[in-house]
DRENZA-623958 format. One record per atom (N, C-alpha, C): x, y, z; residue in one letter. Coordinates in steps of 0.2 Angstrom, whole numbers, plus 5000, padded with zeros to 4 digits. Example, Ala and Ser with C-alpha at 12.3 -4.5 7.8 and 13.67 -1.06 7.14 Angstrom:
2
506649725039A506249785039A506649845039A506449895035S506849955036S506450005039S
***
This chain:
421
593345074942X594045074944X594145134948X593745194947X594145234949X593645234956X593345214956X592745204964X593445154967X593645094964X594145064966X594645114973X594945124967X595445174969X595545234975X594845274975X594645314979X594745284987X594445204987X594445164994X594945154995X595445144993X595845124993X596445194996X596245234993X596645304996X596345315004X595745325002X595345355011X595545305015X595545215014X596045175022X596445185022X596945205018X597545225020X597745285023X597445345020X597345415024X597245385032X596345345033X596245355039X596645295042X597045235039X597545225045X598245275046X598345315042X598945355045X598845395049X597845435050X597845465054X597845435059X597345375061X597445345069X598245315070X598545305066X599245305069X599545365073X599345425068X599745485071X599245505075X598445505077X598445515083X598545475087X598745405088X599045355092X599545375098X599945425091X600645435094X600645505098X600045525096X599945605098X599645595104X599245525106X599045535112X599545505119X599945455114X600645415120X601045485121X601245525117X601345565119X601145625124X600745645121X600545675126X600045675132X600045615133X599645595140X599845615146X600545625146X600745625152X601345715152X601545715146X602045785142X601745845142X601045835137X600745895135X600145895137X599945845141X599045835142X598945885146X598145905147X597745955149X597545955155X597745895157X597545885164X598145855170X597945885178X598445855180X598645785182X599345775183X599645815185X600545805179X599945825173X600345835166X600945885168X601745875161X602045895164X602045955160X601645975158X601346055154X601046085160X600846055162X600146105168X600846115174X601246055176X601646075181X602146105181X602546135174X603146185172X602846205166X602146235167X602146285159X602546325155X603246365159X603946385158X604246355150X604146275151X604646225150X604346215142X603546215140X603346205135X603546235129X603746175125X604146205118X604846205119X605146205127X606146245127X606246155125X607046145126X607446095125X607146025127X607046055132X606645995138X606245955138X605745995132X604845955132X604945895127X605245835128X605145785123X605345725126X605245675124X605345605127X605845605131X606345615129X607045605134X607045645137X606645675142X606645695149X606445635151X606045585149X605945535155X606245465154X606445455145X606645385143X607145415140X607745335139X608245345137X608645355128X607845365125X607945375118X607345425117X607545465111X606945495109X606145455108X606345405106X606045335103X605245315108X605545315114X605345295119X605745245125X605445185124X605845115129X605745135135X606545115139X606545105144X606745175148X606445185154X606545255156X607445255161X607245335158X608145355164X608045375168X608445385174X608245385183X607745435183X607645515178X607245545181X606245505181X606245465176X605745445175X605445365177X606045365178X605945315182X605745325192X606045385192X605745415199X605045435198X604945475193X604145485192X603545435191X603845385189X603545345190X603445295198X603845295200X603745265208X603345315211X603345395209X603045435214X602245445210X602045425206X601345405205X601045445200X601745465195X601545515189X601445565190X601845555198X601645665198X602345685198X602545755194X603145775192X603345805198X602745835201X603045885206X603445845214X603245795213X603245765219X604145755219X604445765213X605145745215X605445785212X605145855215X605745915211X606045925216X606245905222X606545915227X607245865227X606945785223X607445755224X608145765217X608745745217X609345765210X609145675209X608745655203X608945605200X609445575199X609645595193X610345585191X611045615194X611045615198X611545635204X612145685202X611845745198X612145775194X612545855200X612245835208X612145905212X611645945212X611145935208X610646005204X610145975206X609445995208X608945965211X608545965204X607845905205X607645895198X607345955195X607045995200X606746085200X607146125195X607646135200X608246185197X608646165190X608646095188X608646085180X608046105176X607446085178X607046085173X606746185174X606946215179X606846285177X607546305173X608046285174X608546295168X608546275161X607846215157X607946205155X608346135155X608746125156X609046045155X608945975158X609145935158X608845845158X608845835165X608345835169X608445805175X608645735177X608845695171X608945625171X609345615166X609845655166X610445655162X610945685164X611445645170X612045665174X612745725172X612645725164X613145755160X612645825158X612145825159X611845905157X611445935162X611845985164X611346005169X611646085170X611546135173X611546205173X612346215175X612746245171X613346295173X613246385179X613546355182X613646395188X613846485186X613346535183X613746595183X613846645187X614146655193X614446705195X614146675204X613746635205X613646615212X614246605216X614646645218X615046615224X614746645232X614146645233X613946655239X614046575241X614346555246X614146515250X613546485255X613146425254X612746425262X612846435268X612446445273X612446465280X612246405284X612446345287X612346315292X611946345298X611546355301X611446385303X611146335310X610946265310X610846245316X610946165314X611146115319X611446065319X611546035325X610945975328X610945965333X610645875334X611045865339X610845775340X610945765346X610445695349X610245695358X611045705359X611245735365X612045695371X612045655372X611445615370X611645545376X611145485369X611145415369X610845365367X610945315368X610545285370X610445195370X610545125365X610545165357X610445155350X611245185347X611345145343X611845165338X611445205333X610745195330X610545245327X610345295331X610545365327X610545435333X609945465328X609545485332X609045555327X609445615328X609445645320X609845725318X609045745321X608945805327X608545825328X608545915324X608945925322X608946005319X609446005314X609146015306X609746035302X609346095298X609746115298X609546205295X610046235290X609946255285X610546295282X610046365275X610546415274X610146475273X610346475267X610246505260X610646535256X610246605250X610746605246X610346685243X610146635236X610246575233X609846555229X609746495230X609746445236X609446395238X609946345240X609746295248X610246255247X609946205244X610346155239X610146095237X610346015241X610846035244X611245965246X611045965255X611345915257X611445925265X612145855265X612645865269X612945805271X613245815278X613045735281X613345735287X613645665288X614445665292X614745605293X615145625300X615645565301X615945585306X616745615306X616645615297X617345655298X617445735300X617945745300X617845835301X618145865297X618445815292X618845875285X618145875282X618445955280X617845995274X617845965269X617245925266X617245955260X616945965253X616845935249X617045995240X616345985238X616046005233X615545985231X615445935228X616045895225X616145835222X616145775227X616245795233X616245725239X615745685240X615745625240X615345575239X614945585246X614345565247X613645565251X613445635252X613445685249X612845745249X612145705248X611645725251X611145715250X610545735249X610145735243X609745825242X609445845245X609145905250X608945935253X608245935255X607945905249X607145855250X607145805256X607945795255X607745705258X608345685264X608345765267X608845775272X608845725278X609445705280X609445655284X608945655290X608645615290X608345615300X608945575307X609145535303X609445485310X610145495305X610745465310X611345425307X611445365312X611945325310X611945285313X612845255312X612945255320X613645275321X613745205322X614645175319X614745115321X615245085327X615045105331X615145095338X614845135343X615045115348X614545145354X615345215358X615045225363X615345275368X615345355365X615845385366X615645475364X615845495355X615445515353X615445495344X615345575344X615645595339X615545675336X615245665327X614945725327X614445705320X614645765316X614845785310X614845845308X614245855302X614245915301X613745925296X613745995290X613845985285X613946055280X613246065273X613246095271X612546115265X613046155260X612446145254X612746165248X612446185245X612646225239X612046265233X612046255228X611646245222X611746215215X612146255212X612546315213X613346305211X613946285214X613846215220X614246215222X614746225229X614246305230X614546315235X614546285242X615046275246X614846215253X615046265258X614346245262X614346305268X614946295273X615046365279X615346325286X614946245288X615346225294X615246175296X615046165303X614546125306X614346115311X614546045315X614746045321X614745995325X614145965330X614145905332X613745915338X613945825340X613945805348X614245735352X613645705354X613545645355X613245595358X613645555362X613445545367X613845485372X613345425372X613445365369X613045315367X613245245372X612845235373X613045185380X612545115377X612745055376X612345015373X611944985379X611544955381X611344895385X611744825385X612144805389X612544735390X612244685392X612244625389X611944585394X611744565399X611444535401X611144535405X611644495410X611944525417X612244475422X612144415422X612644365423X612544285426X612244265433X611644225433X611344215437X611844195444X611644215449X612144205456X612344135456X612844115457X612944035459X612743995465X612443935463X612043895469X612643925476X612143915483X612543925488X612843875492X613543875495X613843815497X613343775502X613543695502X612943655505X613043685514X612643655515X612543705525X613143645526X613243655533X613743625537X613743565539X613043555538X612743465541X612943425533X612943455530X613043435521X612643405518X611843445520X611443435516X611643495510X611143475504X611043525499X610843565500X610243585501X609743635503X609443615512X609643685513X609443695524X608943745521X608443775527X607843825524X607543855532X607843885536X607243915543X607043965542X607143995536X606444045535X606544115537X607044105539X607544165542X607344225538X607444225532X607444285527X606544275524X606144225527X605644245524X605244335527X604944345521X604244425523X603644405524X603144445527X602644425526X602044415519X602544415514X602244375509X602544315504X603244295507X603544235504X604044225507X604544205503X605344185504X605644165499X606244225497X606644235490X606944165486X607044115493X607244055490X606743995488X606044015487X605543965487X604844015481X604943985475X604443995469X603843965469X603344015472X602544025472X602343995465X601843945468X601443895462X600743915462X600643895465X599643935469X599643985475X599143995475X599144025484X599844075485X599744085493X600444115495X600544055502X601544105503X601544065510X601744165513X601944145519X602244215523X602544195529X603044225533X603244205537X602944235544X602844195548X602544205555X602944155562X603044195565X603344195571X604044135568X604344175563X605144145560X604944065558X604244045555X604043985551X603543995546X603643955539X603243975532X602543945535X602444005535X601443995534X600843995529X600443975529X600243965520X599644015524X599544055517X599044125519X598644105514X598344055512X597744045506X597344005509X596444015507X596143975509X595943905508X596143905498X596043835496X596543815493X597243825493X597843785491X598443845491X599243805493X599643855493X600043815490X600743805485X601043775483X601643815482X602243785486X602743815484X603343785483X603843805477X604343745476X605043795478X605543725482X606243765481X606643795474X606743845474X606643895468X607543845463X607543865458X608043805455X608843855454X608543945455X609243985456X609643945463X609343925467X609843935474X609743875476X609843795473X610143745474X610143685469X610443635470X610743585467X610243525467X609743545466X609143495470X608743475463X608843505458X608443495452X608643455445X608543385444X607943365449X608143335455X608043325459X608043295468X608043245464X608643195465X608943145461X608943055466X608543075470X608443015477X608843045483X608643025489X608943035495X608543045500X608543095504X608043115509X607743195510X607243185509X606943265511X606543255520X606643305523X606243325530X606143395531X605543395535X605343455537X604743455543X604743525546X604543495552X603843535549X603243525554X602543525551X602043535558X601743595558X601043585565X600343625561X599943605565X599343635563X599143695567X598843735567X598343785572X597843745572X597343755580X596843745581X596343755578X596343785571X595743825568X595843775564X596443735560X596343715555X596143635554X595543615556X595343565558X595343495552X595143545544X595043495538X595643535535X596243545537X596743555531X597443495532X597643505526X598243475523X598643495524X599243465525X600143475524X600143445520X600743475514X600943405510X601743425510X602243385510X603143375508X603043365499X603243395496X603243365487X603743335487X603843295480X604543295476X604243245470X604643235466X604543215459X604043295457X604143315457X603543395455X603843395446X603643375442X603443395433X603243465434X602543465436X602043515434X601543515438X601043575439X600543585444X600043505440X599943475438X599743405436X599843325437X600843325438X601043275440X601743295445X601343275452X602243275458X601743205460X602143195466X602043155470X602043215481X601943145483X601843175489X601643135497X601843165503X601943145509X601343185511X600843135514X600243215516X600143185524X599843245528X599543235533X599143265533X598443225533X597743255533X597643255538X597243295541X596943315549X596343295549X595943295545X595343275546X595143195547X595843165544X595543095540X596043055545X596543105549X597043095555X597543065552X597943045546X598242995541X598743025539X599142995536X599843005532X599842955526X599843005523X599442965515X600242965511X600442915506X601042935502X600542925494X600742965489X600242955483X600643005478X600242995472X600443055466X599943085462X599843125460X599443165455X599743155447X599443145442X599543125437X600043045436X600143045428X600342985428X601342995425X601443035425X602143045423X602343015418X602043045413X602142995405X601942955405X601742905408X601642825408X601542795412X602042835418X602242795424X601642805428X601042765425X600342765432X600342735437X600042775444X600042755449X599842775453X599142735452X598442805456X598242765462X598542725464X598442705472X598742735478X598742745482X598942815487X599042735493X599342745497X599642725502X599642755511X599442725513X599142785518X599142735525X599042785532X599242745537X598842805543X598242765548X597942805553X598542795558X598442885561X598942905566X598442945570X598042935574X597642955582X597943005584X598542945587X598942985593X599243045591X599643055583X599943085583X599443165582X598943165579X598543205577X598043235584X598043215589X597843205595X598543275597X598943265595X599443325597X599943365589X599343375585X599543405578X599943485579X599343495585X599843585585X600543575588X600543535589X601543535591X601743525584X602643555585X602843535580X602943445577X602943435573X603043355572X603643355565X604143315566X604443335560X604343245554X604343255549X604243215543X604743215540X604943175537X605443145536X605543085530X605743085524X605543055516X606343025514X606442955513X606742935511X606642885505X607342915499X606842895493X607442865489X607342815487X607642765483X607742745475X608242795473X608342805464X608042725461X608342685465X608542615464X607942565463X607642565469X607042535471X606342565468X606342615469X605942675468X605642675473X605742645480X605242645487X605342725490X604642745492X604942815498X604642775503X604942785508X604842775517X604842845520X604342835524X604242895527X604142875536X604442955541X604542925547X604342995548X603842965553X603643025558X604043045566X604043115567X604443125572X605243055572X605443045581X605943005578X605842915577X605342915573X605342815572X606042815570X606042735569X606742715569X606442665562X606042645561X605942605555X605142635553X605242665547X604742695542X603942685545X603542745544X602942725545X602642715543X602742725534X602342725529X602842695523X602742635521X603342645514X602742625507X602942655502X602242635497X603342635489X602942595486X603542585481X603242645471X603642635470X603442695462X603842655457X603542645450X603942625446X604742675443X604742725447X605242775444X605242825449X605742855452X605642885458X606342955456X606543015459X606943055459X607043095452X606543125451X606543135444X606043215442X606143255448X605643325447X606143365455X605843415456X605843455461X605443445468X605843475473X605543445479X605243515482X604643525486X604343575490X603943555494X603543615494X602743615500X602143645497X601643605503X600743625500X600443625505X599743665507X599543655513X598643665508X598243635508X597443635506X597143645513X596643695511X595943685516X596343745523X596743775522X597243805527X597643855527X596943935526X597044005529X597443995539X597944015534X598344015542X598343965546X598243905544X598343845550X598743785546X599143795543X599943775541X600343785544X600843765546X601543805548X602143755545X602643775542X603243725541X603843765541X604243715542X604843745548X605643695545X606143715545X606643675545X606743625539X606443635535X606643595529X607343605526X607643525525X608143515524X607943455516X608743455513X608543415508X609343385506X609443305506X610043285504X609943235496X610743255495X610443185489X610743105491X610743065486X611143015488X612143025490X612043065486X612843075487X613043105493X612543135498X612843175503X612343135509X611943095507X611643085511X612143045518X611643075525X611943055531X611743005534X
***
């Protein structure tokens, strides 16, 4: 029995003791432990005072759930040191300057009484850009001095002083970098410092004149139709030796030479009439013309008149091949559905016999029908008509292949059906 009874004392003994060292290690792992960054190694001062026991960091002696200051130690990675600069508990008093007084850094009601400091801090510099593009503004300089530390910083746009009780001071670890003002134009920022009794420094000013970015202008309004009452007229007048403001480069280039658009590529130039500066998008049926010569050098190049233009995949087009001597009417791609890979075409000798002249072309095109007719210089009845299951329905321009410098086009005009003459 009494062997019984022996056993029975020692598990009990030794579970009392692994309980209490249980609690001796929760405890002390992070309070009293040997290593860092324990809060014994980080304020050796503190060990033994008021301070050293659970409720520095949780809200009961017990344990649970933690209060602000411990719950900051916790976000900062279990290091104490890391937030003696922030006021937890928002008591004015940095976490520092309570736990060297001895009292709760995370306990808004206890925290050091003020004896005999009526020094004031010193502001001593406070500075932000003159000028910004942002409503938020960078504080580029805040500085203040004191004989036992500043804890606080505040900056707003009023300019009444004031107290150490006014709401947004903010502790001096985590002093503002930028503000941000709400509204633009000439804004003044003020800024004051304080000490953990209290004291609030003079005060410092400093202006920004904040200029936002506006929107973006409204694109210029199409230009009234020329006189003849087409929609788009074009001589080329304003083109430069690398294009013309009113005509949007596809491939290649064009440039103007002796006051007509000349294509300066040697294997494709593609340009459309641009969609800011006319009424033509999409070219809805009617007539387009333009006039068209070759140079003696360019013996295997192409002109072509566009319209229906989708994309560099699907237009249609009016061509005059020089080599093939021909006036070809045809499309590139199938335009959704609309397939029509037969080209239509018509031998011209004569006319290609005197290409370096000017010759002008001329595209008559049918919403209704879907027919284009096309007439060289002044025929009176079509030289070429080929029909499209769907016609008026893209952008109208110009192309020249195979024709470094031996394109030239001149006078392109463009009507729709409502104006047409």
């Amino acid at each position: 029995m009494r062997k019984r009874l022996t056993g029975i004392a020692l598990a009990t003994a030794a579970a009392a003791i692994v309980a209490a060292s249980g609690t001796a290690w929760a405890y002390g792992s992070y309070l009293t432990g040997n290593s860092a960054p324990s809060f014994k190694l980080s304020y050796p001062a503190a060990v033994g005072s008021r301070i050293d026991q659970c409720i520095l960091c949780h809200n009961s002696q017990s344990g649970g759930s933690r209060n602000a200051y411990g719950s900051a130690w916790a976000s900062a990675g279990h290091n104490f040191t890391a937030i003696n600069g922030a006021d937890s508990d928002n008591d004015t008093y940095t976490n520092l300057a309570e736990i060297q007084a001895f009292f709760f850094p995370g306990n808004a009601s206890d925290h050091p009484v003020a004896t005999g400091d009526t020094t004031a801090p010193n502001l001593t510099t406070f500075l932000i850009p003159a000028t910004s593009d942002s409503l938020t503004v960078p504080i580029t300089a805040l500085a203040a001095t004191d004989d036992t530390g500043v804890t606080h910083f505040l900056v707003r746009e009023s300019a009444a002083t004031p107290t150490a009780a006014t709401a947004g001071w903010v502790a001096s670890a985590s002093a503002p970098a930028t503000f941000t003002f709400p509204a633009d134009g000439l804004r003044t920022l003020y800024a004051w410092a304080k000490d953990a009794a209290g004291n609030v420094s003079n005060g410092l000013s400093d202006s920004v004149t904040i200029t936002l970015a506006g929107p973006p202008p409204p694109p210029p309004p199409p230009p009234p139709p020329p006189s003849d009452g087409s929609l788009f007229s074009e001589n080329f007048s304003d083109a430069t030796g690398s294009g013309d403001p009113d005509w949007e480069a596809v491939t290649g280039r064009f440039g103007k030479s002796r006051g007509a658009f000349l294509s300066l590529s040697r294997l494709r130039s593609l340009s459309l009439v641009s969609q800011a500066v006319t009424a033509l998008d999409p070219h809805a049926g009617g007539r387009i013309q333009a006039k068209v010569k070759f140079s003696k050098s360019g013996r295997r190049a192409v002109a072509e008149v566009l319209f229906d233009y989708q994309d560099a995949q699907n237009y249609r087009y009016a061509r005059l091949d020089r080599r093939l001597k021909r006036l070809i009417i045809g499309q590139v791609g199938n335009f959704g559905g609309a397939s029509d890979g037969t080209n239509m075409s018509v031998r011209l000798p004569k006319l290609f016999r005197r290409i370096t002249r000017w010759h002008k072309v001329r595209l008559d095109i049918d919403p209704v029908t879907g027919t284009v007719a096309a007439y060289i210089d002044k025929a009176a009845t079509p030289t070429l008509t080929k029909s499209f299951p769907l016609v008026g329905i893209g952008r109208v321009g110009l192309a020249a292949t195979r024709a470094r410098r031996a394109v030239f086009f001149d006078n392109f005009e463009a009507w729709d059906t409502t104006v047409l003459p």
